[in-house]
C-alpha positions as CSV (number, residue, x, y, z in Angstrom):
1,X,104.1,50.9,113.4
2,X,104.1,49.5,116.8
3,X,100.8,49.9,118.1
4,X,99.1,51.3,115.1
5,X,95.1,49.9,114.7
6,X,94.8,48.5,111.3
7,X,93.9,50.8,109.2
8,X,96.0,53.3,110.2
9,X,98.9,51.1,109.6
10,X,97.6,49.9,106.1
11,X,97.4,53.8,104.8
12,X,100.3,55.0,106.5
13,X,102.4,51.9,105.4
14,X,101.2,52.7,101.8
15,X,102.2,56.6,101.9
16,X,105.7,55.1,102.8
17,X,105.5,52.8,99.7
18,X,104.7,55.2,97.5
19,X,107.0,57.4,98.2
20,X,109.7,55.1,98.4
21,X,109.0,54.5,94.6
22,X,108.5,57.7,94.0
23,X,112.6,57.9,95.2
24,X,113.4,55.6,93.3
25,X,111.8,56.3,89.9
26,X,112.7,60.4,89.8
27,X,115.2,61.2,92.3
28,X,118.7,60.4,90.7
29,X,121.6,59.9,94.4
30,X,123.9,62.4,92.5
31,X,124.5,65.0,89.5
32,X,124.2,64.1,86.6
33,X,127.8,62.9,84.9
34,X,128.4,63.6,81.3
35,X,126.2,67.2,81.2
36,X,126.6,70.3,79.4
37,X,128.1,72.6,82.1
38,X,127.0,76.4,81.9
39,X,129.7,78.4,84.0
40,X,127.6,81.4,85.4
41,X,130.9,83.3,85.7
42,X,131.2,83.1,81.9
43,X,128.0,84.6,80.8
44,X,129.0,87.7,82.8
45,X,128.3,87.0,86.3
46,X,130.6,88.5,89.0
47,X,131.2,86.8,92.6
48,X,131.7,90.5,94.5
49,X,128.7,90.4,96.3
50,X,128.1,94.1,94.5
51,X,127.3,93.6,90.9
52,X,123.9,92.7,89.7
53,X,124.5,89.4,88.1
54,X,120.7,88.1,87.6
55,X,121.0,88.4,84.3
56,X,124.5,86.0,83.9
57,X,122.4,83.6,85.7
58,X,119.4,83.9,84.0
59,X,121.4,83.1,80.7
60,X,123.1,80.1,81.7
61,X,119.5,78.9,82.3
62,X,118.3,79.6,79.5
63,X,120.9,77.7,77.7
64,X,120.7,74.8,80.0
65,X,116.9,74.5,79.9
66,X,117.0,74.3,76.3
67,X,119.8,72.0,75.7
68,X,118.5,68.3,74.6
69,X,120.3,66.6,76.8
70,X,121.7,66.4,80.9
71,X,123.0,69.9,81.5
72,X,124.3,71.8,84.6
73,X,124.4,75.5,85.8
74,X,127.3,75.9,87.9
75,X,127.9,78.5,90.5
76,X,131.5,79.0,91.5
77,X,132.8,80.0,95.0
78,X,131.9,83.6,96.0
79,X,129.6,86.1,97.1
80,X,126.8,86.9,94.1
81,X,124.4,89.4,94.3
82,X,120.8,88.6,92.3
83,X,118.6,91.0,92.7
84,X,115.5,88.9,91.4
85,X,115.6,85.9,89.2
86,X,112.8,83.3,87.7
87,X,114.4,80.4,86.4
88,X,111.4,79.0,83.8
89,X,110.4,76.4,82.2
90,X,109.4,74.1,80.8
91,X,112.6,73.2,79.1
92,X,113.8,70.5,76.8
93,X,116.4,69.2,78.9
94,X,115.0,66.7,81.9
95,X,117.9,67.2,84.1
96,X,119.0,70.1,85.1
97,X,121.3,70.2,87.8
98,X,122.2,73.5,89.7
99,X,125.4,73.3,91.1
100,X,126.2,76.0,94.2
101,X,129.6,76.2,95.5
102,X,129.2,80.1,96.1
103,X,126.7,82.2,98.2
104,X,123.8,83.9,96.4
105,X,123.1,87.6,98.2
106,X,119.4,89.5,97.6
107,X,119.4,93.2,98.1
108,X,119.9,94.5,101.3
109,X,117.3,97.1,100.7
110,X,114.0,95.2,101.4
111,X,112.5,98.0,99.4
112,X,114.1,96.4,95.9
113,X,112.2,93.4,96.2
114,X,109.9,93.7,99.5
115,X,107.1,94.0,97.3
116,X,108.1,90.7,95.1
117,X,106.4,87.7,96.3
118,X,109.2,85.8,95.6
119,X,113.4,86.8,95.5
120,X,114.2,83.2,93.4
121,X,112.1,80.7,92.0
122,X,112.0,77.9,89.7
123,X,108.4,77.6,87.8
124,X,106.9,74.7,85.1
125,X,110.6,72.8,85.9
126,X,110.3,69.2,85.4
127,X,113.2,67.3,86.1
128,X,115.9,69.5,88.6
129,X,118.5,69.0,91.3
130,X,119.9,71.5,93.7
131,X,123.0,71.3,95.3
132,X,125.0,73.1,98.2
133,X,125.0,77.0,98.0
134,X,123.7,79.4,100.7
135,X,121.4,81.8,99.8
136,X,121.0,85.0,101.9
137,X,117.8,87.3,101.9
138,X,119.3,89.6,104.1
139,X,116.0,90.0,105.6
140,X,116.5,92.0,108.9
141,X,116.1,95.1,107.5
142,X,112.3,94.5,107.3
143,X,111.9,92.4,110.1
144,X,112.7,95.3,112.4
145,X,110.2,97.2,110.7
146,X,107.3,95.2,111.0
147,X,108.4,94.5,114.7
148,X,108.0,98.5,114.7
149,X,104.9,98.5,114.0
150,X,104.9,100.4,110.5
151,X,103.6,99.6,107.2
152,X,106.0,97.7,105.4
153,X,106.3,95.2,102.5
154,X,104.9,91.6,102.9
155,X,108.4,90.4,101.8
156,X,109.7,88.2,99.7
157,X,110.3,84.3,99.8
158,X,113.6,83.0,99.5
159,X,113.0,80.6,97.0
160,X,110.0,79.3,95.6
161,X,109.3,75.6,93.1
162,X,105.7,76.2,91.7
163,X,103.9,73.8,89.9
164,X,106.9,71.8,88.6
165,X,107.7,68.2,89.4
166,X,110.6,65.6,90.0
167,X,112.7,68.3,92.2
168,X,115.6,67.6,94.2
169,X,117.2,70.3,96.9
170,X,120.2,69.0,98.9
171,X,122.9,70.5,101.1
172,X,121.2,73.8,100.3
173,X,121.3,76.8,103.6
174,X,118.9,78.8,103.4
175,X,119.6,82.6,106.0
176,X,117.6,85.6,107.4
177,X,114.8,85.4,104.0
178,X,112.4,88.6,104.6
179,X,109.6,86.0,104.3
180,X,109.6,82.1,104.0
181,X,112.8,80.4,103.3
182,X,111.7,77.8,101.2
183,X,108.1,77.2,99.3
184,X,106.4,74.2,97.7
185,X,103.5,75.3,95.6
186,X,101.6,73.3,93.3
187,X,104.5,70.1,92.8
188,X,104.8,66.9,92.8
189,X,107.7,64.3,93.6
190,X,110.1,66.7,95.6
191,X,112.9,65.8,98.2
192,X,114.6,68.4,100.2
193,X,117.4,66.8,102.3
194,X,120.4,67.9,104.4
195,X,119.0,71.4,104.3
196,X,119.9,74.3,106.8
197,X,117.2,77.3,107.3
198,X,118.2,80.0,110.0
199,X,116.8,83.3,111.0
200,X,116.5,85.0,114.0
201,X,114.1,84.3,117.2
202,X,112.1,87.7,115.9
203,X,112.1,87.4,112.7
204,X,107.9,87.1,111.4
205,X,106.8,85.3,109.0
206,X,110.0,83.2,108.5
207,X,108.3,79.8,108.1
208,X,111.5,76.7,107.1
209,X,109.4,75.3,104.6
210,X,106.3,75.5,103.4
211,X,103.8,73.1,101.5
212,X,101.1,73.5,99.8
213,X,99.1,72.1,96.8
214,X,101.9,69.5,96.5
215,X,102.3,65.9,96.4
216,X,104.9,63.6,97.4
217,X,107.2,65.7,99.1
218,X,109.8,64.4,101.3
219,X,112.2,66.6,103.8
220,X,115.0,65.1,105.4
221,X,118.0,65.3,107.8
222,X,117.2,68.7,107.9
223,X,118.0,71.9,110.7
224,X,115.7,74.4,110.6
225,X,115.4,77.3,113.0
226,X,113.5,80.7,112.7
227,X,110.8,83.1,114.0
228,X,107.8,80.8,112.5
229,X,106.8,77.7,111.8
230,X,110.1,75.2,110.9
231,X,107.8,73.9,108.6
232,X,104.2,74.6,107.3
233,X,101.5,72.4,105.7
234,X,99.0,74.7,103.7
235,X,95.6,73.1,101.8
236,X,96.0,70.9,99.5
237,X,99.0,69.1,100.7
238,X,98.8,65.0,100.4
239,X,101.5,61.8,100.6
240,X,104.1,64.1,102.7
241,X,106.8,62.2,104.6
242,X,109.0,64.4,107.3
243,X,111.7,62.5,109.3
244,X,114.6,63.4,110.9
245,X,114.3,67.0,111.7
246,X,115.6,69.2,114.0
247,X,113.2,72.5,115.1
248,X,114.2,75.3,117.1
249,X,113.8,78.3,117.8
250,X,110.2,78.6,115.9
251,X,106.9,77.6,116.1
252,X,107.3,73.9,115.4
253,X,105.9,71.5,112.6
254,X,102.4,72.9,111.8
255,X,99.2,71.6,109.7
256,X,97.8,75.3,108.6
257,X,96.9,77.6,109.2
258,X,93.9,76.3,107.4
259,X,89.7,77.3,106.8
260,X,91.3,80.8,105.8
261,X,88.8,80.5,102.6
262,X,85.6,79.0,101.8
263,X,86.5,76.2,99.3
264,X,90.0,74.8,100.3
265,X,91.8,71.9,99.8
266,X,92.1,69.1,102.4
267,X,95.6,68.0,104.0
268,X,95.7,64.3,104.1
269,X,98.4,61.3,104.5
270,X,100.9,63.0,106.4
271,X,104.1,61.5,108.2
272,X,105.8,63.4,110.7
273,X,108.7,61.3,112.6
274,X,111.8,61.5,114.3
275,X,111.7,65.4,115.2
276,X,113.5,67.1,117.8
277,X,111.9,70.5,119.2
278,X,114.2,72.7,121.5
279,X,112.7,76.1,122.6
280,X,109.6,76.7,120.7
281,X,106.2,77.9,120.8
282,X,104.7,74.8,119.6
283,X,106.0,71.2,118.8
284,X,103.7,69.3,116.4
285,X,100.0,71.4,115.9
286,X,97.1,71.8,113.8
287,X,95.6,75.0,113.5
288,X,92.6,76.4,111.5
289,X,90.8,79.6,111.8
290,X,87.4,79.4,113.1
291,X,85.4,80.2,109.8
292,X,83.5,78.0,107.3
293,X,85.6,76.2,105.4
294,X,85.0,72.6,102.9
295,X,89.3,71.9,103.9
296,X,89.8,68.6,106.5
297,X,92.8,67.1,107.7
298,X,93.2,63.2,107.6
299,X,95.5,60.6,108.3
300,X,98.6,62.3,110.2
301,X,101.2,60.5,112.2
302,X,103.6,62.3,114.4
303,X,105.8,59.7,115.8
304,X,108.9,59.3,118.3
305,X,109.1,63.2,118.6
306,X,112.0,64.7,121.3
307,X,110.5,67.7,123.3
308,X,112.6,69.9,124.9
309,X,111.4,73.2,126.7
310,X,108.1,73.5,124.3
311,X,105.1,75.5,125.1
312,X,102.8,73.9,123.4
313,X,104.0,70.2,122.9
314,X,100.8,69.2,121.6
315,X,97.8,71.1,120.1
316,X,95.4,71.2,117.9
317,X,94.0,74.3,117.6
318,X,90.1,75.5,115.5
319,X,90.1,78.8,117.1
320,X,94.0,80.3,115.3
321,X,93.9,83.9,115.3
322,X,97.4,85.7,115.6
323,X,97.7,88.4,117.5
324,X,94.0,87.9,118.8
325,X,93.2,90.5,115.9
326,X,89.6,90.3,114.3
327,X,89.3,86.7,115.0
328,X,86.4,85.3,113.7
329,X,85.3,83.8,117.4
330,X,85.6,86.7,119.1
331,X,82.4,87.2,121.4
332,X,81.5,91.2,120.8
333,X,79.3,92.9,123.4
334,X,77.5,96.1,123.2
335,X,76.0,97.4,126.5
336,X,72.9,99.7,126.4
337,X,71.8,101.3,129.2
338,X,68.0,103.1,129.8
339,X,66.7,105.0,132.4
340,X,63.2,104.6,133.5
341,X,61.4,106.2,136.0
342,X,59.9,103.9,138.2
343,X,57.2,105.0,141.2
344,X,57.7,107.6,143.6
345,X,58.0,106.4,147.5
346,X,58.4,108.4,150.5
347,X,58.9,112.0,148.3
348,X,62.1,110.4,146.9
349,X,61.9,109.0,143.1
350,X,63.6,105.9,142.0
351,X,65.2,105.2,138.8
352,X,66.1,101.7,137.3
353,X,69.3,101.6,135.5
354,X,68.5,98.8,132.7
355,X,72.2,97.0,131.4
356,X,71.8,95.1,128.5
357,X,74.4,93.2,126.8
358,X,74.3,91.8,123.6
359,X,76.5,89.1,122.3
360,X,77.5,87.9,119.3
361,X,78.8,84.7,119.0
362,X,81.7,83.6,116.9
363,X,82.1,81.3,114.4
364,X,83.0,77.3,114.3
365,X,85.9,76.3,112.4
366,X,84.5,74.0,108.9
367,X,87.8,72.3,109.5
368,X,87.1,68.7,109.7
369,X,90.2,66.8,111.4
370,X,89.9,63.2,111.8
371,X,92.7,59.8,112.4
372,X,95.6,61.5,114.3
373,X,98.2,59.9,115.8
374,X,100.0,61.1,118.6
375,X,102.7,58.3,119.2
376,X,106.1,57.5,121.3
377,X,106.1,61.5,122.1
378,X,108.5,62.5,125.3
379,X,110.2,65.0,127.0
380,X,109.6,68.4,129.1
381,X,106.6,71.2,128.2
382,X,107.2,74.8,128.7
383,X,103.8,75.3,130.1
384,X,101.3,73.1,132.9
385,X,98.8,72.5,129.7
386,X,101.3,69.6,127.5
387,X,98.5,68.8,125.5
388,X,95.4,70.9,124.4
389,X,92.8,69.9,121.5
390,X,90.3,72.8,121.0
391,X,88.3,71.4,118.2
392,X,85.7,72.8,116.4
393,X,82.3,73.1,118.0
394,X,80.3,72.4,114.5
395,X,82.9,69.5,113.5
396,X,84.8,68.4,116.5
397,X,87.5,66.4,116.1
398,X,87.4,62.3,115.3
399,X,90.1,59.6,115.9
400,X,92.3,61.1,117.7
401,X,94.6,58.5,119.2
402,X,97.6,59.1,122.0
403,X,100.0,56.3,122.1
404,X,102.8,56.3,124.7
405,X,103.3,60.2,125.6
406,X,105.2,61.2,128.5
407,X,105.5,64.7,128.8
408,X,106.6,66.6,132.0
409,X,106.2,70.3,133.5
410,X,109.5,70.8,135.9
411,X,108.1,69.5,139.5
412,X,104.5,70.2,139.0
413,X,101.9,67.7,137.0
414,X,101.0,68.5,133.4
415,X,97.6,68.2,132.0
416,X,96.2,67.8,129.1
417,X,93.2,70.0,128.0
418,X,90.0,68.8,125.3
419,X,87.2,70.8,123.9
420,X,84.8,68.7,121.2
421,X,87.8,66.1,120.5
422,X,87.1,62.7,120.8
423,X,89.5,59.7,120.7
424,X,91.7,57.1,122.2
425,X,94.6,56.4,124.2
426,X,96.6,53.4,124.4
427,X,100.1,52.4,126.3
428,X,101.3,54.5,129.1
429,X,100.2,58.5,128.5
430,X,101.2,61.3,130.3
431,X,99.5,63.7,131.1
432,X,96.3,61.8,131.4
433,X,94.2,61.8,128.6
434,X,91.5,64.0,128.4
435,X,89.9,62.3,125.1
């Protein structure tokens, strides 16, 4: 760290330890050599694009995942069309590798598995590696019609590792999933690196990656553009390390959207570095939804970030509400109005026209965000407002910390924008700080 205060530098050098060792002790550099290969070809599988071959692969798995040694699943070049597939566990084999040379298609009906909350995913898996591939959700289909306005199917996630551990996903592309591309739920000690997620500009809901309840996950040398966030931090998430990433078009690299329930988890010990953002809505954010919440967010560093065209090159935002559709701040009014006859004056009457308005005021975010870092962060915002922190009124926001911004707005001046958010700022900073 170059300017880091203390602390700061002690906890975030000690995220970077531990998952260093964390590398070292469960993430093996290549497949495994020596394994029992299961051929998904030879259990049935066909690579026409056409044939339903979920069941070829869900074989090989099961023989794989129950072998007592190394063991592989290989996918051979070719188009391969899997309608829906949960790979299970746990298995008696601690290395499984998942070898993808071909391309993996889900229906392009988003009626088959619209309703699925997931198209692929690995659960209870302890011990797996994913390599290469491309797997296609062929999601425009329902993209155009939730841009329509109709009701449609939430979608489904590309793929999914839930509540497994000791995962590696490399060289994987990830296109056009009806939902997320890629999710993290409930794991610990995952790297994803070299990894490709692209979807259209319009596509909703198309978030790169997302974390959540996790532990120890890593992303790396990774492109990642699509109609959301390139990647997503959800409650619960803790020791995450993010470098080397390039974001665009989307909504950037996002803590939240949190405070969405009561009792949630807190996001803490977070390392964002190394990140270039080219045309999006957002570069690095925070957002919560302004309702009570126990969740906080603590001990983030987004450092020696590239912005290029942004909107919003920094924000943190308490008051998230999509769409501006029954958000919890909103201020409603109801107007009353009552005549009353008044006096009578030169054999004309008057009336008084009595306007009340009532308000009712929104909610504070329970969100409690405290020790960010903002650090070595240039380039050129979209928008005159570079750098907006709209904290919560209830628990504003602590420790914020700017260190050597420079961010522009084409001839004009930026400026940088603060509500409840209190903090430091150190080196040169551009705009000037509001904190």
């Amino acid at each position: 760290m170059q300017t880091m205060d203390g602390r700061a530098r002690t906890t975030i050098n000690f995220v970077s330890i531990a998952l260093t060792m964390t590398c070292i002790a469960f993430f093996p550099s290549s497949p495994a050599t020596m394994a029992a290969q299961y051929d998904v070809v030879s259990w049935g599988a066909r690579a026409d694009g056409k044939t339903d071959s979920s069941k070829s692969f869900l074989s090989a798995w099961a023989s794989a995942c129950s072998s007592s040694g190394a063991s592989t699943v290989y996918v051979p070049k070719g188009s391969y069309y899997i309608k829906t597939a949960a790979f299970n566990g746990p298995c008696k084999s601690s290395s499984i590798t998942f070898k993808i040379d071909g391309t993996l298609l889900a229906p392009f009906d988003y009626g088959v598995i619209g309703n699925s909350a997931n198209w692929i995913i690995f659960r209870h898996v302890t011990g797996l590696n994913v390599y290469g591939g491309t797997l296609n959700g062929q999601g425009s289909g329902l993209w155009a019609c939730k841009n329509s306005g109709k009701s449609c199917p939430d979608g489904a996630t590309n793929l999914e590792f839930s509540n497994s551990k000791n995962i590696i996903v490399s060289g994987l592309s990830s296109v056009n999933s009806q939902m997320f591309h890629i999710v993290i739920s409930g794991c610990e000690n995952v790297k994803l690196q070299g990894v490709n997620v692209t979807a259209s500009r319009a596509s909703p809901n198309t978030d790169g990656i997302h974390v959540s309840q996790s532990t120890g996950v890593t992303i790396l040398n990774s492109r990642i553009g699509t109609g959301d966030d390139c990647v997503s931090i959800g409650p619960g998430a803790s020791n995450l390390w993010i470098e080397n990433i390039v974001c665009g078009p989307g909504h950037g690299i996002s803590i939240g959207s949190l405070g969405q329930n009561l009792h949630e988890a807190g996001v803490q010990n977070v390392m964002v570095k190394t990140v270039a953002f080219t045309g999006t809505q957002n570069g690095v954010r925070i957002k919560s939804w302004a309702r009570p919440s126990t969740g906080f967010v603590h001990n983030v560093l987004f450092q020696h970030v590239i912005m290029n065209n942004v909107e919003n090159p920094i924000i943190i935002d308490q008051h998230y509400c999509p769409n501006n559709n029954g958000c919890p701040n909103q201020v409603r009014t109801r107007t009353q109005f009552n005549n009353l006859k008044c006096s009578r004056h030169a054999r004309r009457t008057f009336w008084i026209i009595k306007l009340t308005i009532v308000y009712a005021f929104g909610q504070a975010s329970g969100i409690k965000i405290s020790d960010v870092t903002f650090q070595d962060i240039h380039g050129t915002s979209a928008t005159q407002v570079a750098v907006k922190f709209d904290c919560s009124s209830k628990y504003p926001c602590t420790g914020i910390n700017l260190q050597d911004v420079k961010l522009t707005y084409g001839s004009k001046v930026a400026q940088a924008s603060c509500s409840h958010a209190g903090g430091t700022a150190s080196g040169f900073v551009q705009p000037s700080s509001c904190l």
